[in-house]
C-alpha positions as YAML, in Angstrom:
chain: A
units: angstrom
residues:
- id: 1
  name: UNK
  ca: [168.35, 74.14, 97.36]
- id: 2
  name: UNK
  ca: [167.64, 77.22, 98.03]
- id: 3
  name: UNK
  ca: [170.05, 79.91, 99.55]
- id: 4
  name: UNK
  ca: [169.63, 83.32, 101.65]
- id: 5
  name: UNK
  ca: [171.53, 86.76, 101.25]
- id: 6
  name: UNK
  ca: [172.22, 87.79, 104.86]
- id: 7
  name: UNK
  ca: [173.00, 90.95, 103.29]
- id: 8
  name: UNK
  ca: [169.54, 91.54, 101.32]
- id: 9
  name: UNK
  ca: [168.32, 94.89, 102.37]
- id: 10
  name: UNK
  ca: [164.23, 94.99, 102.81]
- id: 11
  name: UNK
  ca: [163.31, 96.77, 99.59]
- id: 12
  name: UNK
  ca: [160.32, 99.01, 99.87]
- id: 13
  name: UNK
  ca: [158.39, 96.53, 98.00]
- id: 14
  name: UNK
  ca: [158.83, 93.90, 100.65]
- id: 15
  name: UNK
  ca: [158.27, 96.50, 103.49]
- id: 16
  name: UNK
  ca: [154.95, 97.54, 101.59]
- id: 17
  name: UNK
  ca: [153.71, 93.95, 101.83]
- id: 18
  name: UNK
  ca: [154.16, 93.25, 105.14]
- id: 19
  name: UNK
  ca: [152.63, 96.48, 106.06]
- id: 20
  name: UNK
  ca: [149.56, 95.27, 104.61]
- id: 21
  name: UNK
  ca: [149.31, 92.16, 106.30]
- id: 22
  name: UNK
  ca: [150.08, 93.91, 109.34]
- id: 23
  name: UNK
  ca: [147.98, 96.81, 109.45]
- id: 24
  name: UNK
  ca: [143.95, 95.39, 109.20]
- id: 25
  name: UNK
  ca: [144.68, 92.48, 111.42]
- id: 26
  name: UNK
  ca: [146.77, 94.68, 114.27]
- id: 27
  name: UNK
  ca: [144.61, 98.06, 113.63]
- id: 28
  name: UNK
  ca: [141.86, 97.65, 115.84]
- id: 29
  name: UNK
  ca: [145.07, 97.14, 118.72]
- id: 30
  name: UNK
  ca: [146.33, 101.07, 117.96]
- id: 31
  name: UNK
  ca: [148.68, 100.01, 115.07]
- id: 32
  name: UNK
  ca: [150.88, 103.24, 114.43]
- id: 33
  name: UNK
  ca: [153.91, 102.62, 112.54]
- id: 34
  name: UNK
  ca: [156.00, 99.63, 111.57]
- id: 35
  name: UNK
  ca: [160.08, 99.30, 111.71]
- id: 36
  name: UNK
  ca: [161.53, 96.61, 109.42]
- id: 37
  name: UNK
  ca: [165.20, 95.58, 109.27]
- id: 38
  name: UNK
  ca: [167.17, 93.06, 108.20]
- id: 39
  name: UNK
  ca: [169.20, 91.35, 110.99]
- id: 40
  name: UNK
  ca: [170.88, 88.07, 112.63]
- id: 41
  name: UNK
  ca: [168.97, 86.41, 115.03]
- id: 42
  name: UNK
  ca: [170.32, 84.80, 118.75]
- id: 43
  name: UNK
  ca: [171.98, 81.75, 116.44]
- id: 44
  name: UNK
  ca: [173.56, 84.59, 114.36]
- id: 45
  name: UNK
  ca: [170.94, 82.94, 111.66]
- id: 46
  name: UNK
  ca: [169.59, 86.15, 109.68]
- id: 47
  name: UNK
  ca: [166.72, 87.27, 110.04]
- id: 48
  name: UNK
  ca: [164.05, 89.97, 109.31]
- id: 49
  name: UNK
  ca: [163.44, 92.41, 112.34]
- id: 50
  name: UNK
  ca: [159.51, 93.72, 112.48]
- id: 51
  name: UNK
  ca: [158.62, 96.28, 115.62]
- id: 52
  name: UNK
  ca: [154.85, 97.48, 115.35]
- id: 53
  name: UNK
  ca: [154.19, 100.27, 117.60]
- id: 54
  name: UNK
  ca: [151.25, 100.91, 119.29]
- id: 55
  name: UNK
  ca: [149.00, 103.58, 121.04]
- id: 56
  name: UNK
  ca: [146.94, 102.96, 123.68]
- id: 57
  name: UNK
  ca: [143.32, 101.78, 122.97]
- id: 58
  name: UNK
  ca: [140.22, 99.75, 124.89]
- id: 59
  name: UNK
  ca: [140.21, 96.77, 122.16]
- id: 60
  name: UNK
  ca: [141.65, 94.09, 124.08]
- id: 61
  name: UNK
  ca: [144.88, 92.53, 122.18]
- id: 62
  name: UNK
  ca: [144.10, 88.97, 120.89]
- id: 63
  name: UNK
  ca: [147.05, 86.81, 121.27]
- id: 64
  name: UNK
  ca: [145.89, 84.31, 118.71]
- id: 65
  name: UNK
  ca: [146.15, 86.97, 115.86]
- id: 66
  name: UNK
  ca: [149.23, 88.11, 116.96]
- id: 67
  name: UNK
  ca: [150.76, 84.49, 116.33]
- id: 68
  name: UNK
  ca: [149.04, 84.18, 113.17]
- id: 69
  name: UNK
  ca: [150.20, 87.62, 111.61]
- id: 70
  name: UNK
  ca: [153.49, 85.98, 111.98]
- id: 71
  name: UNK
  ca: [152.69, 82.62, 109.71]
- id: 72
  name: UNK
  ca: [151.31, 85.51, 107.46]
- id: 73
  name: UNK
  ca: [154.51, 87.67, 107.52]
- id: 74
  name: UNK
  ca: [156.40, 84.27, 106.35]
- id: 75
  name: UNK
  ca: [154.24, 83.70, 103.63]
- id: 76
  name: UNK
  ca: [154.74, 86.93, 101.98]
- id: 77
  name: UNK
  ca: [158.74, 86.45, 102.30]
- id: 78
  name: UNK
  ca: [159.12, 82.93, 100.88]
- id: 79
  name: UNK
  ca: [156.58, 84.29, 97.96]
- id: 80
  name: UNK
  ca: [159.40, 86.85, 97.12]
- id: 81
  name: UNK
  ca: [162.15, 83.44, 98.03]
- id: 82
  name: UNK
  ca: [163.00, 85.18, 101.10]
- id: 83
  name: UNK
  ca: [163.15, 82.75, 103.87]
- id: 84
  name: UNK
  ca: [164.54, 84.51, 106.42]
- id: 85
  name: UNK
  ca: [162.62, 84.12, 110.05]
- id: 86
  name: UNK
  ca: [160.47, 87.16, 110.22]
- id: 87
  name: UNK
  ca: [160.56, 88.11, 114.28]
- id: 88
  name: UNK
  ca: [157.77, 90.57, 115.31]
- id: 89
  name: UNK
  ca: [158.39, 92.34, 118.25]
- id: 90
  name: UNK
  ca: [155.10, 94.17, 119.83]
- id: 91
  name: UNK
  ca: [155.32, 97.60, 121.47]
- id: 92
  name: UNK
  ca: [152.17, 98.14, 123.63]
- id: 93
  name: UNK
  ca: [151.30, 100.61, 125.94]
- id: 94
  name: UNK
  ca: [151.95, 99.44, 129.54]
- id: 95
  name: UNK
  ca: [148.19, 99.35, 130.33]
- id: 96
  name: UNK
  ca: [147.05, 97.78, 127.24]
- id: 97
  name: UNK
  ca: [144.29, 95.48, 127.80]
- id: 98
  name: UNK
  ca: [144.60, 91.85, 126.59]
- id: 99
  name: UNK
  ca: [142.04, 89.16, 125.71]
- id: 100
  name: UNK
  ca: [141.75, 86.63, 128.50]
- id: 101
  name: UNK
  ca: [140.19, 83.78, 127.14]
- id: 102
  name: UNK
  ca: [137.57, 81.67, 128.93]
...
């Protein structure tokens, strides 16, 4: 069975690989920095807290890869037996364009 630390800080080895599974795929969107914290999520369930900045640029976000980063961002905690529910929250610019798919 396998148990979590609510209390686990994000080590700088952890934060390191999540950066790089963030930054090619989220990049071409104006990726400028990354915030990660542990936390407790709405169930008071903890949790690890991602928020990815962005500046403004004309590459249309893809919502599809911003879903998948997430599956990605799980895989590289339960590699380390982290299994805390990484939640990625997305700062764009106001006018950011998005993919509308046909």
């Amino acid at each position: 069975m396998f148990t979590i630390d609510e209390t686990r800080p994000i080590d700088q080895a952890l934060k390191a690989a999540i950066e790089a599974v963030l930054r090619p795929k989220l990049a071409p969107y104006g990726l400028e920095s990354v915030r990660i914290a542990p936390g407790f999520d709405h169930g008071g369930d903890p949790a690890v807290f991602v928020d990815a900045e962005y500046t403004l640029t004309k590459t249309p976000v893809d919502a599809k890869i911003l879903l998948a980063v997430i599956g990605e961002v799980r895989d590289v905690l339960a590699a380390r037996g982290d299994f805390r529910y990484p939640y990625i929250r997305h700062h764009f610019a106001d006018d950011q364009p998005v993919h509308r798919s046909s």
